[in-house]
N, C-alpha and C positions, 0 to 999 in steps of 0.2 A: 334479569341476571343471565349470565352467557350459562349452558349449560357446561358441565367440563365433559371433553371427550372420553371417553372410555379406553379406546387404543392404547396398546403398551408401546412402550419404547424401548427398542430395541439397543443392542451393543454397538455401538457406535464402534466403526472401523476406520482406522484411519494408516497414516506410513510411521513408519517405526522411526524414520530419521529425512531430514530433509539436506541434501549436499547442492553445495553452488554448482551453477551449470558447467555441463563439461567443457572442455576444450575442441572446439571445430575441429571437423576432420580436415586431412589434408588436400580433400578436392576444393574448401572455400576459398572465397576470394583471398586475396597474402593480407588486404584492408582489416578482415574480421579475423583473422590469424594474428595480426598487429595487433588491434585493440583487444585482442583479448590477453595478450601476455600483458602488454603497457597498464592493465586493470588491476591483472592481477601482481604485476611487481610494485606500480605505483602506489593502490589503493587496499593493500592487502587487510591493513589492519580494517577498513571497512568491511571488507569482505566477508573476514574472519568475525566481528561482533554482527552483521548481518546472520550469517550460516547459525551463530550461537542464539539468536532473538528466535530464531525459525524454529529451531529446533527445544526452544524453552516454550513455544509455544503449543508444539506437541506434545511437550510435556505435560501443559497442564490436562491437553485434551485427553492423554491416558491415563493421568493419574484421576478424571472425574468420569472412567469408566466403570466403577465398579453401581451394584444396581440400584445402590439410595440414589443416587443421582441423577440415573436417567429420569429424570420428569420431563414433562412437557416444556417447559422453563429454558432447559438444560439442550432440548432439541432445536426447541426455535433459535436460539441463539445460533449452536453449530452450522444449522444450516447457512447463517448468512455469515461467521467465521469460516466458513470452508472457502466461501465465494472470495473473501480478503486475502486470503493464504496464497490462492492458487494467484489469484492476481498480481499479488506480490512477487511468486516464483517467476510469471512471466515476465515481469519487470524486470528481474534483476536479470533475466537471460537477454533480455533486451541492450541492457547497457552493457553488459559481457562483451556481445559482439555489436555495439554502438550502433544501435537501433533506438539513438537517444527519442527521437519525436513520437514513439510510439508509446513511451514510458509515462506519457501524463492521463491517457484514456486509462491504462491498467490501473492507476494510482488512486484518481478520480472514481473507479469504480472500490477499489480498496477501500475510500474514506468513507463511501456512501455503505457500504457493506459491515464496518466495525462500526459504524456508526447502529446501525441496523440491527447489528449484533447484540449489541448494549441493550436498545429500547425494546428489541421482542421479547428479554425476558424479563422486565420491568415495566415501563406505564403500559407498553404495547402489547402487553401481554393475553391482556383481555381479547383483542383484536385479533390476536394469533388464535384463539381458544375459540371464537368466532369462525374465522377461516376454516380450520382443523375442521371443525362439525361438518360443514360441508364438502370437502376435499377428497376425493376420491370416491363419490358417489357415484353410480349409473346416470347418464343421460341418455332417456330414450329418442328423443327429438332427433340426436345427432348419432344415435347408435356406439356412447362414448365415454368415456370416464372422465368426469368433472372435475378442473384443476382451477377454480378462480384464482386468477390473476393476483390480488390481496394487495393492491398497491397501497404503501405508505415510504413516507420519505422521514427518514432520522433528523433532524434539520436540528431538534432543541440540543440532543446530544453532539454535532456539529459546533453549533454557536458556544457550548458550553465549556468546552474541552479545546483550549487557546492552542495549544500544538497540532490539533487536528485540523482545526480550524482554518491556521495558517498555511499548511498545506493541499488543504482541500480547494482553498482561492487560486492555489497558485496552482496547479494542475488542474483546475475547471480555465481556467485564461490559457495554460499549455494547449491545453485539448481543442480550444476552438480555431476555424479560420483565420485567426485576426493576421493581416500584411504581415504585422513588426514579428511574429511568433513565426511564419514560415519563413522569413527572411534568418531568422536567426539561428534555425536547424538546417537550413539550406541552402543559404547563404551568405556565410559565417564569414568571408571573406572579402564583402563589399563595401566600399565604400562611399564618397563625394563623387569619384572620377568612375565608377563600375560596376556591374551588378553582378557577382560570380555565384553562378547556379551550380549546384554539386546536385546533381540528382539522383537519387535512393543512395546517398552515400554512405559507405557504410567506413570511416575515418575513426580511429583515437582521438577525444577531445577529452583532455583531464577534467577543465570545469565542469561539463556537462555531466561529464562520469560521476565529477564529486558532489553537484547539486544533486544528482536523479537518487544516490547511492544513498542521500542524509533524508530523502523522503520516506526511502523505504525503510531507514533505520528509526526513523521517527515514528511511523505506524505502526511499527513492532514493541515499540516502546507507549504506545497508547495502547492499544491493545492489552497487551499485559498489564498494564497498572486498569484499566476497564475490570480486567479479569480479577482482580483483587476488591473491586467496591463491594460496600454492603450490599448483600442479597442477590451476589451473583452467583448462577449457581454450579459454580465451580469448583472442584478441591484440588487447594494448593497446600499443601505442606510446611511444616517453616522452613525444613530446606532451599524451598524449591523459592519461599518467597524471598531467603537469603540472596539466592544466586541469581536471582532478578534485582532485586535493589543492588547487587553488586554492576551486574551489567548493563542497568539504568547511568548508573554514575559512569561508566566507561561513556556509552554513548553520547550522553551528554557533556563528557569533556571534550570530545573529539569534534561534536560539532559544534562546539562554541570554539575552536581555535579561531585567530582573529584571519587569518591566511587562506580560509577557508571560503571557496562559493559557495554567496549565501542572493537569497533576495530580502531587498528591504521595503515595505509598502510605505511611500509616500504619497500626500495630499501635493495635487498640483491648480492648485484653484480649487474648484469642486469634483477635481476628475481624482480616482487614485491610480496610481501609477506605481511600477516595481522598477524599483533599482538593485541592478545585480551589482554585486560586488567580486574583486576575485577574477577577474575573466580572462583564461589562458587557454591556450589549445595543449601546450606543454608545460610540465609541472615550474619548467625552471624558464618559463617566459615571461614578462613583465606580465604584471596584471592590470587589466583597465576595467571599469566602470561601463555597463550599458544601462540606458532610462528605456524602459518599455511602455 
């Protein structure tokens, strides 16, 4: 049996509110000046139920400040919801100023980290209490303070949770090399007859803005319903879990519009493959179909 640590837990500090990135200064490129107005007049209502997820999020984490709370349970989790949060922020500043390719590494880390969140205060928990006993010990060897590593990967919480899931596939295949995926953030413009390289570009593409923007409003929307299972050790109020079931529903109407960039996973043989749906550079351009 794992000993339990002794160590207290401390008051958990965190920001008092979370706001969408600012607007670039006026020495940026006119590109990332562009896409960031085009984001925000085009995609505001995204915007606007993003800013609200983020900030319902900190919610929970000050209203489970007070001191029954802080256990061990309570820490391990935060610490890998801190890592999702922050990930998230730099995502959405990413697509802000259309830094779309970089939005699936943050995302990919997001899902592995709420996933994380989940299982360290629950089956993994033991593991965490394992960890904790040895962590921040003297090592004389190296003249040094001992931080083991504590590797584990959330994978059951992953498979189990079909929205996180779905996203977690499809920003692990963003994130890698593959041809078809650099072709597609960089050049978005080729075709039969040409291959047009846009390099480090930084251009408004609505699809992209509206695929990157329903990942991160997806995750916010796992998270908080996470935050709510049996035995997590969190305190939500019923206010608070009002105003979340209310903005669940929001979220979820707006990405199930039918109009909407979405990916759909297909079997091609034994290969699976995503088809995107949706696919414009401007909101009022035809939309066409890519197979990845």
């Amino acid at each position: 049996m794992t000993t339990k640590p002794s160590r207290r837990v401390s008051p958990v500090i965190a920001p008092e509110r979370w706001d969408r990135p600012g607007k670039p200064g006026d020495d940026a490129l006119a590109s990332i000046q562009d896409a960031y107005r085009q984001t925000t007049f085009q995609l505001g209502g995204d915007l606007r139920l993003l800013q609200e997820g983020m900030n319902l999020q900190l919610r929970v984490v000050h209203d489970s400040h007070p001191s029954a709370f802080r256990t061990h349970a309570l820490a391990s989790a935060l610490m890998f919801w801190s890592r999702a949060f922050l990930a998230l922020s730099d995502a959405a500043a990413s697509i802000m100023y259309a830094s779309y390719g970089s939005v699936a590494p943050l995302t990919r880390m997001a899902c592995e980290c709420l996933a994380a969140a989940h299982q360290a205060h629950s089956d993994e928990q033991p593991a965490f209490l394992e960890w904790l006993a040895g962590a921040h010990m003297p090592e004389e060897q190296h003249k040094a303070t001992a931080l083991p590593v504590g590797q584990f990967m959330a994978g059951s919480t992953i498979v189990a949770e079909s929205d996180l899931a779905a996203v977690y596939r499809a920003v692990s295949e963003f994130s890698r090399s593959h041809f078809g995926v650099a072709a597609l953030f960089t050049a978005p413009e080729s075709n039969q007859e040409k291959i047009a390289v846009t390099f480090a570009d930084q251009s408004f593409h609505f699809a992209w803005a509206q695929l990157t923007l329903g990942w991160l409003l997806t995750l916010c929307d796992v998270q908080l319903r996470l935050a709510q299972s049996p035995g997590a050790p969190y305190r939500l109020t019923d206010e608070t879990v009002t105003v979340v079931h209310a903005w669940s529903n929001a979220v979820h109407t707006l990405l199930h519009q039918p109009d909407r960039c979405r990916i759909e996973e297909i079997m091609d043989g034994m290969d699976r493959r995503r088809l995107l749906h949706n696919v414009r550079r401007q909101s009022g351009g035809a939309p066409r179909r890519l197979l990845l």
